[in-house]
C-alpha positions as CSV (number, residue, x, y, z in Angstrom):
1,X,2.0,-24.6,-31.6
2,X,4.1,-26.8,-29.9
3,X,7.9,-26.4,-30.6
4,X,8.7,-30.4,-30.2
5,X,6.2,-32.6,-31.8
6,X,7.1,-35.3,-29.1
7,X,5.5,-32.9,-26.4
8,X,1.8,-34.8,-27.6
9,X,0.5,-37.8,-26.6
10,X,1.2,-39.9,-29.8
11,X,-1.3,-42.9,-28.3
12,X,-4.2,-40.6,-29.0
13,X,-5.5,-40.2,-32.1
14,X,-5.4,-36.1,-31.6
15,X,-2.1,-36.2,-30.4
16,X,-0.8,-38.1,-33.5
17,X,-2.5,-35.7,-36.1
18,X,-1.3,-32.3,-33.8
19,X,2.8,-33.8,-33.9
20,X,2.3,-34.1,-37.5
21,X,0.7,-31.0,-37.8
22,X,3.1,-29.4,-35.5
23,X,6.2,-31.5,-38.0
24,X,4.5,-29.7,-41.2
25,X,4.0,-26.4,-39.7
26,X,8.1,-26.6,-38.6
27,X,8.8,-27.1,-42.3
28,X,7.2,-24.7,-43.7
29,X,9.1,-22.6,-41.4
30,X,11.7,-22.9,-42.7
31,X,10.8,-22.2,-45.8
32,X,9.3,-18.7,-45.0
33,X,9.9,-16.3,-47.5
34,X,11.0,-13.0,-45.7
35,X,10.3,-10.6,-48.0
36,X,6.7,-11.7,-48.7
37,X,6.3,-11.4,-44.9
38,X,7.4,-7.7,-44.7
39,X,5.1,-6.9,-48.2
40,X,2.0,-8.4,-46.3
41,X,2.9,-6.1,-43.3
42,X,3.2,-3.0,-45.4
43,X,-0.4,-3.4,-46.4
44,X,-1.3,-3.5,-43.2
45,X,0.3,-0.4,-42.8
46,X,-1.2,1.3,-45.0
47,X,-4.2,1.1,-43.7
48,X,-2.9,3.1,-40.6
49,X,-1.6,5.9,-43.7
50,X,2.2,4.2,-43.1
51,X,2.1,4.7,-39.8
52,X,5.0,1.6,-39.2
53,X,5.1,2.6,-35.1
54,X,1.1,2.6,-35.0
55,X,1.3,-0.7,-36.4
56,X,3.4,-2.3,-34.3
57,X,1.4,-1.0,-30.9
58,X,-1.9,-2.6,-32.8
59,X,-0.2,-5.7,-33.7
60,X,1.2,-6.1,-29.4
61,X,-1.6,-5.2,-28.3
62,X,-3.2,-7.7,-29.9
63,X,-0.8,-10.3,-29.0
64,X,-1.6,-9.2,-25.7
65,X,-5.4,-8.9,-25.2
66,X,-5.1,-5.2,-25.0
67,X,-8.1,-3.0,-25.9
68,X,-7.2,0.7,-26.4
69,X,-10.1,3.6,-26.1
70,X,-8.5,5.6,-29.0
71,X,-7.9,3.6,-31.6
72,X,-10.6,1.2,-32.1
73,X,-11.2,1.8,-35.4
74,X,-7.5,0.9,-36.1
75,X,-7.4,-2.3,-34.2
76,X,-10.4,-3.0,-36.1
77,X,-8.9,-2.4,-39.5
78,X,-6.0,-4.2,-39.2
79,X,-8.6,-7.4,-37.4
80,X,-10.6,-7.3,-40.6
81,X,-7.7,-7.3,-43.0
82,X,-5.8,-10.0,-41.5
83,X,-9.5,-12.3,-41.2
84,X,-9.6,-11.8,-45.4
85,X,-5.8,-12.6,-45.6
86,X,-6.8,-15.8,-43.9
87,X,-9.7,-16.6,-46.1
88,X,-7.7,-16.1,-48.7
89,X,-4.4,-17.7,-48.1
90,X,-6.0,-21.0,-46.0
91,X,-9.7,-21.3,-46.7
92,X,-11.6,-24.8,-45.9
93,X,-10.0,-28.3,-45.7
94,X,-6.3,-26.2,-46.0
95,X,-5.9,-26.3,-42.4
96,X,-6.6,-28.5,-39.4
97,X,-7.1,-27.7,-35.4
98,X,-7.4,-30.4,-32.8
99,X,-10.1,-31.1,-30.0
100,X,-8.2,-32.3,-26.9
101,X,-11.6,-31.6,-25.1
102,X,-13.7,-33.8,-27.6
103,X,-11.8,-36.1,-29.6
104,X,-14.7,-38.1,-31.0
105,X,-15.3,-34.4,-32.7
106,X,-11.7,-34.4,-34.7
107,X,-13.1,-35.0,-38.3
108,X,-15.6,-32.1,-38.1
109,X,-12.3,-29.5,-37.7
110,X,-10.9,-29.2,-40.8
111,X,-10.8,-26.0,-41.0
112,X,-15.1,-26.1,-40.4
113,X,-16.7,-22.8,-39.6
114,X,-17.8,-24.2,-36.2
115,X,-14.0,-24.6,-35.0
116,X,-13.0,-21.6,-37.0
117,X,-14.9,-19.4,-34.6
118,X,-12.5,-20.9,-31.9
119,X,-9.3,-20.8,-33.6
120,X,-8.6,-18.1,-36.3
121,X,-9.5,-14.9,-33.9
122,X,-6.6,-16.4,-31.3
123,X,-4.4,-16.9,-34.4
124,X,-4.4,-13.8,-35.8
125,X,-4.1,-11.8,-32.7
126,X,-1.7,-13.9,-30.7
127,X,0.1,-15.6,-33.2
128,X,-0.3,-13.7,-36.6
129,X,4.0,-13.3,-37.3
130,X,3.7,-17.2,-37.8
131,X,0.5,-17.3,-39.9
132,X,1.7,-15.0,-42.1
133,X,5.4,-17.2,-42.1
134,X,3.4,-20.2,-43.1
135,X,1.5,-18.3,-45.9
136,X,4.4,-17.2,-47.6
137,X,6.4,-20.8,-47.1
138,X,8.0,-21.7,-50.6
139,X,8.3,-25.4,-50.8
140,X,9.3,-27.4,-54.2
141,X,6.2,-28.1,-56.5
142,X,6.2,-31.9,-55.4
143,X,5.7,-30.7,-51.5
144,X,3.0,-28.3,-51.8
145,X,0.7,-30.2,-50.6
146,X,2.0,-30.1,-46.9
147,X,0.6,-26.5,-47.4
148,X,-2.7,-27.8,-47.2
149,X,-1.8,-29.3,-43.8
150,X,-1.1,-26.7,-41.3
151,X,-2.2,-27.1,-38.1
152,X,-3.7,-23.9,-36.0
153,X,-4.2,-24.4,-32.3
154,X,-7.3,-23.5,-31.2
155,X,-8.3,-21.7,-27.8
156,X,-12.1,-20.9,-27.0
157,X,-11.7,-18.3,-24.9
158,X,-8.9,-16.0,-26.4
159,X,-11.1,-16.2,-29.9
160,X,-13.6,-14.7,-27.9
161,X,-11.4,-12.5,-26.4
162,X,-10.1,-11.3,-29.8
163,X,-13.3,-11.2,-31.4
164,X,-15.0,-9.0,-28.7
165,X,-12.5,-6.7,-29.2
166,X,-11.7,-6.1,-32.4
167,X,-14.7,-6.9,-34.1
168,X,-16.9,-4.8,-33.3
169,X,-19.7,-6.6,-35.7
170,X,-19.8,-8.5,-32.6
171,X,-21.0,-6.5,-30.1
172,X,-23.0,-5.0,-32.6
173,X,-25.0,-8.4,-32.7
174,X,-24.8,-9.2,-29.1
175,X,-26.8,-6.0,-28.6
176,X,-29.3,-6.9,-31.3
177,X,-30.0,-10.2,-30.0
178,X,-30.3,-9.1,-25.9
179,X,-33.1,-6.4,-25.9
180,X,-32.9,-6.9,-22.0
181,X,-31.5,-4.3,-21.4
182,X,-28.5,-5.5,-22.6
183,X,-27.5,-8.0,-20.0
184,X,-25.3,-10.0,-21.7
185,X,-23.3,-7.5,-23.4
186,X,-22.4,-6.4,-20.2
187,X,-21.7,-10.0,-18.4
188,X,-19.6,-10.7,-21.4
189,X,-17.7,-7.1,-21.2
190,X,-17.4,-8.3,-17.2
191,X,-16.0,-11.6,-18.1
192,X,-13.4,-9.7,-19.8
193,X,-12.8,-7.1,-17.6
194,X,-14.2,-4.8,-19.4
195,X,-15.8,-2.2,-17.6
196,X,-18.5,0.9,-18.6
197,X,-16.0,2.9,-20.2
198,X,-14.8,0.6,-22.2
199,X,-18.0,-0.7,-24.0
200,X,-19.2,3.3,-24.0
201,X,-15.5,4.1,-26.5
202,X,-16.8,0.8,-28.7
203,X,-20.3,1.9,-29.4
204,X,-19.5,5.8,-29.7
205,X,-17.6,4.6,-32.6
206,X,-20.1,2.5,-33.9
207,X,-22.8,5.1,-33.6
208,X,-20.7,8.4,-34.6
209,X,-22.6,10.7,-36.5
210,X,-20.3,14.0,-36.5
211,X,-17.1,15.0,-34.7
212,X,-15.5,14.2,-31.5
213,X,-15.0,16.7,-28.7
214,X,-11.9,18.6,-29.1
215,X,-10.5,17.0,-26.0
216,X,-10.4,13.7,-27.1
217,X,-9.0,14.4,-30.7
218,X,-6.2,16.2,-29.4
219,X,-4.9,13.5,-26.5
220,X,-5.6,10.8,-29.4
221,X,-3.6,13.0,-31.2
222,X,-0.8,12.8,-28.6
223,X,-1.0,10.0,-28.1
224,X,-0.1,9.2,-31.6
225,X,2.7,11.4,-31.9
226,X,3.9,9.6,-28.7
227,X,3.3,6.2,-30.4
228,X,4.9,7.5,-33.2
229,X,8.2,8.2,-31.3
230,X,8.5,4.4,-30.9
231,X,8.5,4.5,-27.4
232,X,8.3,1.4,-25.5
233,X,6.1,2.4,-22.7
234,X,2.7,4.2,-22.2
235,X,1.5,5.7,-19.5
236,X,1.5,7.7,-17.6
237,X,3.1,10.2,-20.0
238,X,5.1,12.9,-17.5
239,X,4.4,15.8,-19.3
240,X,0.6,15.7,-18.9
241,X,-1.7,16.3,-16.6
242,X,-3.0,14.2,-14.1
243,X,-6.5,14.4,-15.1
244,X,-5.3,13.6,-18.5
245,X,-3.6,10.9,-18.0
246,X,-6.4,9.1,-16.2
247,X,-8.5,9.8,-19.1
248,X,-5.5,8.5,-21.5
249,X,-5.7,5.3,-19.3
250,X,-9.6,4.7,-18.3
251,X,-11.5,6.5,-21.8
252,X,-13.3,9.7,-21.7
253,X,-16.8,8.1,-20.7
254,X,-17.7,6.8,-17.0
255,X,-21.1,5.4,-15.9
256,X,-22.1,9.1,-14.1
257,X,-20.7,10.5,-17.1
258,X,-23.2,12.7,-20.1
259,X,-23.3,10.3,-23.2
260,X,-21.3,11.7,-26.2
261,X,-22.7,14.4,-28.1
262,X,-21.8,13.2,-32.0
263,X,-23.8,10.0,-31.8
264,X,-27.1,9.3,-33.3
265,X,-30.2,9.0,-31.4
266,X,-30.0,5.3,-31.5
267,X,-27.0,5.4,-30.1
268,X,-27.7,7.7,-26.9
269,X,-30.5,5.1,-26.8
270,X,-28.3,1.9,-26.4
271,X,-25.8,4.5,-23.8
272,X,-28.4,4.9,-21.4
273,X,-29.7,1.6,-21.4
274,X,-26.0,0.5,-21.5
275,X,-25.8,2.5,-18.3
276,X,-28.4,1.2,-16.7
277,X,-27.7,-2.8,-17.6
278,X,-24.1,-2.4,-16.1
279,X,-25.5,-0.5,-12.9
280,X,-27.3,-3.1,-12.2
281,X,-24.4,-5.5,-12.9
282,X,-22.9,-3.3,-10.2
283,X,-25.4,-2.9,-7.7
């Protein structure tokens, strides 16, 4: 969102309906109601068993594109909780986005499941402490219908981003619909920078069927605690090993790598054909 609504082009129709977006979303701003906003981030926290630290690491590394090996399933959590919370608090026709690509296009995006797909996934990663600031605004009775206008950038490519790796419903469908070996899972992972290792920590959590090696559970672990500290930085982390550390930074799982050992049978199906589809992305 724009800080000054004179920073559109007010001679297009899309710029005139973004600066008024952009003027509503300003007053509701102000009207935020603080204590709402820290309720809605202690159930988030709960979900990570009021783990405040762990929270915050999720919620920056989503601002930040980040996907981290170990805690997938958190990241995932917290993605899933926040989509309801925007279902909830700013379902269809409450919200608007604007086409700058396709302005002929501008009545379809009220808040249409077509342009949600490009917009919600980049606000609730990059931009979630202002979602959740508009949710709570408290405006008097006869101005509550400006919170049925708020404007949400949308971004194409960041949605995607967000989506791919937080949801891993996603994948989960990209792999069902490309039995070719699973060619474009692995151009999209590319296109992210996202390499074998990666994709391997996303489906060995979709396909676990009993515990993880001992290995990974304890650097997970200490890499909680560390999180837990409310340390700042990451890696590498001095007092390990360097061997660990790589594995703190890359995953446990490379391409010449055995497949895991606590995922079902489907699964070490899709791991080798994963394999192979990104050696040959390789070669």
């Amino acid at each position: 969102m724009s800080a000054n609504n004179n920073d559109y082009d007010l001679s297009s129709y899309a710029g005139r309906c973004a600066s008024f977006g952009s003027a509503t979303n300003l007053f509701l701003l102000k009207h935020q109601d603080e204590g709402l906003i820290e309720r809605m981030i202690e159930e988030q926290v709960k979900l990570l068993g009021g783990n405040k630290e762990l929270y915050n690491w999720i919620d920056n590394n989503m601002k930040n594109g980040v996907f981290d090996h170990f805690f997938i399933r958190e990241h995932c959590a917290i993605y899933s909780w926040r989509e309801t919370f925007v279902s909830k608090h700013f379902p269809d026709n409450s919200w608007f986005t604007v086409d700058f690509d396709d302005e002929d296009e501008f009545e379809a995006e009220e808040g249409s499941q077509q342009f949600a797909r490009a917009t919600i996934p980049f606000q609730i990663t990059r931009h979630f402490d202002r979602v959740m600031a508009l949710a709570s605004a408290n405006v008097p009775s006869e101005l509550t219908w400006l919170k049925q206008q708020v404007y949400f950038e949308k971004n194409d490519l960041l949605s995607d981003e967000a989506e791919w790796k937080y949801k891993w419903e996603v994948a989960m469908n990209m792999k069902k619909t490309n039995g070719d070996g699973l060619q474009g899972l692995v151009w999209e992972s590319s296109s992210l920078e996202m390499e074998f290792g990666d994709v391997a920590h996303m489906f060995a959590e979709m396909y676990q069927t009993g515990p993880k090696k001992l290995e990974e559970m304890a650097l997970k672990a200490v890499l909680l605690r560390h999180i837990s500290s409310g340390s700042t930085s990451f890696l590498p982390l001095d007092y390990l090993p360097k061997g660990i550390n790589n594995k703190a930074a890359t995953g446990m799982y490379n391409i010449e790598g055995a497949a895991p050992n606590n995922i079902s049978d489907e699964g070490n199906e899709v791991f080798e054909r994963m394999r192979e589809a990104f050696s040959k992305q390789s070669s």
